[in-house]
Each structure stands twice: as C-alpha cells, then as structure tokens.
C-alpha positions as CSV (number, residue, x, y, z in Angstrom):
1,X,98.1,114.7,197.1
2,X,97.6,116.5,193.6
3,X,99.5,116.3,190.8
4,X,102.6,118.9,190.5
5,X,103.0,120.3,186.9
6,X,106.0,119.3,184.3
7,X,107.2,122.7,185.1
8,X,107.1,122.0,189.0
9,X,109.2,118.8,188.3
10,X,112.1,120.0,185.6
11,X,112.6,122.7,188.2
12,X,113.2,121.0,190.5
13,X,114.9,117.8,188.5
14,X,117.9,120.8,187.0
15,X,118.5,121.8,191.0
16,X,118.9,118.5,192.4
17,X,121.1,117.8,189.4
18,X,123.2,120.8,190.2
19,X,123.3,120.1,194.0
20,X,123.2,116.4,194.5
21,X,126.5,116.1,192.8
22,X,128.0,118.7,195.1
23,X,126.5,117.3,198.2
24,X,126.5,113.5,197.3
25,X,130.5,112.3,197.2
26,X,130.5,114.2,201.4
27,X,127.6,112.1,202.1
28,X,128.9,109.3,201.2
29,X,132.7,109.6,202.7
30,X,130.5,110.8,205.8
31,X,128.1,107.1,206.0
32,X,129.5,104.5,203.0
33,X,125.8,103.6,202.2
34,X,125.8,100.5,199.7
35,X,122.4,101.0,200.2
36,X,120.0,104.1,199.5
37,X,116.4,104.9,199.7
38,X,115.0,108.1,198.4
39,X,111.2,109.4,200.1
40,X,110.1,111.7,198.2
41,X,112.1,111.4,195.3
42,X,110.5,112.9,192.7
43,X,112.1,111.3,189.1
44,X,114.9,110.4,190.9
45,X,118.0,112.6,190.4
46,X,119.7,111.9,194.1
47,X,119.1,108.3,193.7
48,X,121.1,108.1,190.2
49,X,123.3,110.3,191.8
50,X,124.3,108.3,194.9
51,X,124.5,104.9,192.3
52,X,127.3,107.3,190.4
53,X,129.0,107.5,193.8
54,X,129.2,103.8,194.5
55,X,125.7,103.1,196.0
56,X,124.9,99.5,195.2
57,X,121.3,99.7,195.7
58,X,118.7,102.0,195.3
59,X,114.7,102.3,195.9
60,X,113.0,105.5,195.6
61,X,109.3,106.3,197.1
62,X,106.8,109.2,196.2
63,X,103.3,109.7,195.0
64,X,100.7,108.5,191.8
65,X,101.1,111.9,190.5
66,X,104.9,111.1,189.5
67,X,104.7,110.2,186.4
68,X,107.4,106.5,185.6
69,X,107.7,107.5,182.3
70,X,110.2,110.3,182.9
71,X,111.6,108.5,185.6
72,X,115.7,109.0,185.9
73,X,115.9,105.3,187.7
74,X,114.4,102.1,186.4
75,X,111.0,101.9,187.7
76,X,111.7,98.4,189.1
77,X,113.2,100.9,191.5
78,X,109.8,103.5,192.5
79,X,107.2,102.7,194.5
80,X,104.1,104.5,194.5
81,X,103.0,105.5,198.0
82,X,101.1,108.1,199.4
83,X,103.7,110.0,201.3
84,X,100.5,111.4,204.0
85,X,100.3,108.0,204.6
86,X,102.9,106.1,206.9
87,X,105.2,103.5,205.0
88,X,106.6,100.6,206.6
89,X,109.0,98.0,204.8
90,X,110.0,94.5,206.1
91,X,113.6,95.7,205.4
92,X,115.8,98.9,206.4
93,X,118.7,101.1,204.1
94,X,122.0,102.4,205.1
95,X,120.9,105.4,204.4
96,X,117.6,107.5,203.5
97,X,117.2,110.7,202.1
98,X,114.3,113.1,202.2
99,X,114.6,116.2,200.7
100,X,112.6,119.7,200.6
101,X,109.4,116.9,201.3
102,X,108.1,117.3,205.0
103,X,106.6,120.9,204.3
104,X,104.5,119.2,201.9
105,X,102.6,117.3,204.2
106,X,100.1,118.6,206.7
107,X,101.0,119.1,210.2
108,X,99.3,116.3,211.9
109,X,101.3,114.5,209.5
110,X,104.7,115.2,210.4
111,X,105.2,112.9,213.5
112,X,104.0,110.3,211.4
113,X,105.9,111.0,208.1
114,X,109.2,111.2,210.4
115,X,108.6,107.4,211.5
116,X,108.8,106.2,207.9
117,X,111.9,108.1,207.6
118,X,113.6,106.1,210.7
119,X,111.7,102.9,210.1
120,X,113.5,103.0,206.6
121,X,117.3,103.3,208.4
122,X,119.7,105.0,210.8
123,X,121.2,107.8,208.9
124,X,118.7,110.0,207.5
125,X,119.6,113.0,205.1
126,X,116.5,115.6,205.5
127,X,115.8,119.0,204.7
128,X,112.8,121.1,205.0
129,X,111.2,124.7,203.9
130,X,111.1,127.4,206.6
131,X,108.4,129.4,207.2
132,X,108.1,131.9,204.3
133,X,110.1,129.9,201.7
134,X,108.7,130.1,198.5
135,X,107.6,127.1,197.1
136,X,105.1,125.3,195.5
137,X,102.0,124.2,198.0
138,X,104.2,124.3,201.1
139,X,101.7,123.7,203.9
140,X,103.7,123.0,206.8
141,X,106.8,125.1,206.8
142,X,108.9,124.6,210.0
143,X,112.3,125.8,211.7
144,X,115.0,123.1,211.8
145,X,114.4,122.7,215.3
146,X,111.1,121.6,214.7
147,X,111.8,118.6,213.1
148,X,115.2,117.9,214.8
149,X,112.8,117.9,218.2
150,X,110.3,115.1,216.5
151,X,113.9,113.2,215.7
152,X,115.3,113.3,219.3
153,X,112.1,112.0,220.4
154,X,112.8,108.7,218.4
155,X,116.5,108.5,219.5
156,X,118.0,110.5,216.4
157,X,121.1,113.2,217.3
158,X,121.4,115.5,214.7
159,X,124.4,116.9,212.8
160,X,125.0,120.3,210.9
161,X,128.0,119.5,208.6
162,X,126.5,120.6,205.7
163,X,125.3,124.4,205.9
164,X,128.6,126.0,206.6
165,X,130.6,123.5,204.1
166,X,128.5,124.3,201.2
167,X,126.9,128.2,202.0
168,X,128.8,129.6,199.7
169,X,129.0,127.1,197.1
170,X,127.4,128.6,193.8
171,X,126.8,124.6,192.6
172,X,124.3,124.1,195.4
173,X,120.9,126.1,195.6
174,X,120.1,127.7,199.0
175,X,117.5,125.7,200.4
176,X,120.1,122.5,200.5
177,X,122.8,124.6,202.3
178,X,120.7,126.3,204.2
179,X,117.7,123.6,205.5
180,X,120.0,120.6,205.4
181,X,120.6,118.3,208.4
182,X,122.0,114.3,209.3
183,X,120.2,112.7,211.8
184,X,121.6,109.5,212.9
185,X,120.2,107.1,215.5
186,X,121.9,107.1,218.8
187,X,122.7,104.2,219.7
188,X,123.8,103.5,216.0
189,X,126.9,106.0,215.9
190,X,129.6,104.0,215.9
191,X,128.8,102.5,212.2
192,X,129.6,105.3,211.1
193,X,133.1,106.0,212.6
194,X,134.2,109.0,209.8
195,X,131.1,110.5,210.8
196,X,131.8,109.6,214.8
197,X,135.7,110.8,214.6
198,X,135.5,114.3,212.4
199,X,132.1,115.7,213.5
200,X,130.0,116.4,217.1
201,X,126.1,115.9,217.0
202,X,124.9,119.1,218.3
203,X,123.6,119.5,221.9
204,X,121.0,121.8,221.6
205,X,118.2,122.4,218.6
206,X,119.7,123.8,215.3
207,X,119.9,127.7,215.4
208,X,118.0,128.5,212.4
209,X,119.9,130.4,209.7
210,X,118.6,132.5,206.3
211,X,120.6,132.3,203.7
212,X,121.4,135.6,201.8
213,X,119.8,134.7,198.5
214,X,116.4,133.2,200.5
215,X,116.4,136.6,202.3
216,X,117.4,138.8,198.8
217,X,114.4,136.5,197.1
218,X,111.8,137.4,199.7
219,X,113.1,140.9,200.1
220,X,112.5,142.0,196.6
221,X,109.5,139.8,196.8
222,X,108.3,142.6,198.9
223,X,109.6,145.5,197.7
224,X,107.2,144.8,195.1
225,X,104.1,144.0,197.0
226,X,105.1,147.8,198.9
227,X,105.4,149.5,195.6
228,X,102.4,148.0,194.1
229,X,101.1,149.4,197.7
230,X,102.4,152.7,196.7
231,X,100.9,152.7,193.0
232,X,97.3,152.1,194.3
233,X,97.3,155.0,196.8
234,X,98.7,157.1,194.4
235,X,96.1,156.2,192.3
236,X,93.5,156.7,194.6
237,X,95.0,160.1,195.4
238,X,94.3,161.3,191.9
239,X,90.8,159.7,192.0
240,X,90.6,161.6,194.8
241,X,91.7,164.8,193.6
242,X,89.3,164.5,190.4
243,X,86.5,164.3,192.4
244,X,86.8,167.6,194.5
C-alpha cells in the first residue's frame, strides 16, 4: 500500500484521541482485556489508550508507510506488516481492534484480512466505511452486514452496543458511532459474562444506519457539485446567447 500523508495521519491521530477515550473505558467493562492488539493502528492512539484503561499489554500492526518515529507506543510494540497480506501469530489477544481499516483493502481481500482479525482473538472491536463515506483511498466500502456475514461464517455473533450508546455523543466522531460493531466468537461467550448478562448478539445482519452529520457532510457535498452544475449551464446559456 502507499504511503498516507502527515496530514492523513494527525487527522486522523486528533479523532481517535477524541473518541478512543469515550469509547475505550465501555470496552473494557464490556471484555476486561489485559491484553490488546491494534490492526491497523496507525501511530497508535487506541492502543495508548486501552494501556490508560488497565490493558497490561499491547502490540500494534500496520504498514511500512507508518512512520516509528512519531509513533504514540514504543516501537518494541509495532510490527510492520502488510495488512493485504494475511498475518498469522503463534499467539492470540483478549482482544483486537480494527478500526475504519477493512475499506482500505481490496475486495478479494476482505475474507482474508477478516481471518487475521479472528486468528488474533475472540473479541474483535471493528468498524468500517460505507459506501460513499468520504475518506481517504477507500476502495472497498461495505454495509455492516457485509462484514458481519464474513464473521458468522467463522463462528463470530455480532453485537451493536455501541451506535445507540454513543450517537449523540459530541466526543466521538460519526464514523465510530455509527460503523462500530463487537464480534465475539461463539463458542467463546461465556468469558465474557458482563458482555453475556447486559447485552443480546443480534439475530439477523446489522440494519445499516447514517448518521446525521455523515448524511449533512455528503448532502452539502452535493449541493455543491449541483450548483457548480448550475453555474456551467448558466454559463453556457450566455455563450449561447452571444452567439445568436
């Protein structure tokens, strides 16, 4: 994969900031990870994040084009990896995180990139772009139920206790609250007994929901495109009338 600019990375670096210490203390009442493993991590914001909350241990993975030297975790703790390429460990984490990463990857790729992410553990915390979310080279945006499909067919249930708890939350940025999911391994549930006793898996795919400020942000985006449409045919119009 190329290299994402500076730019790409504070940007995204301030959010995860922002949101991770919304979202991160829930997490971890919900699974009590000791144990955490970022793919995808960028310079490591969740990761520092989750330590502040009483993770014990941390790893995070991503590609050449992060540059250590700006890294917010010891880079003891980063491997390099290409993430279009699968990753297998000899060892597994209580719980993995991959954020706003999937849509990233090409298409063929997503079966694949999915099996690292339950290789890794049993509880995964994962979001993804939807189609038409602005971003930076997002090649294969998907629905939830996408993704929650290519979990199910590894033995994953998924859980949606995160998009109405933090919708409204000004702290978090919309594409956390509204793309992110728990997917926990089946047969696995009962370690997690918080989790077990206070929330239900859902039975069917996750109905896919638009938050207001994605759908304010692509709105306006094309208001402008339409008025920019406008401009040119009244400019033609004119040429027009010049002519004859």
């Amino acid at each position: 994969m190329k290299a994402y600019t500076e730019r790409f990375y504070n940007y995204i670096d301030n959010n995860a900031l922002q949101g991770s210490k919304q979202i991160v203390p829930f997490v971890m009442e919900l699974i009590k990870p000791k144990s955490v493993v970022d793919v995808g991590c960028g310079l490591g914001t969740w990761l520092v994040v989750c330590q502040e909350n009483g993770a014990k241990e941390i790893l995070g993975i991503d590609g050449n084009f992060v540059d250590e030297n700006k890294l917010n975790i010891p880079q003891e703790y980063f491997i390099k990896h290409d993430l279009v390429t699968p990753l297998k460990l000899e060892r597994q984490f209580d719980l993995v995180i991959s954020l706003e990463v999937a849509e990233h990857l090409p298409i063929e790729k997503a079966e694949s990139f999915v099996d690292t992410l339950t290789n890794l553990g049993t509880a995964v915390l994962f979001s993804a772009a939807v189609p038409s979310q602005p971003g930076t080279k997002h090649i294969n945006c998907q629905w939830p139920s996408y993704w929650a499909k290519i979990f199910s067919e590894k033995g994953y249930i998924v859980f949606d206790c995160f998009r109405m708890k933090f919708w409204e939350n000004p702290d978090v940025p919309w594409w956390y609250a509204q793309n992110m999911f728990l997917f926990v391994k089946r047969s696995c549930l009962h370690n997690y007994p918080f989790l077990e006793q206070n929330f239900s898996p859902l039975d069917e795919p996750p109905i896919a929901i638009i938050h207001p400020e994605f759908y304010l942000k692509v709105q306006n985006g094309f208001s402008i495109q339409e008025s920019f449409l406008v401009l040119i045919k009244v400019i033609l119009r004119n040429i027009k009338n010049k002519i004859s």
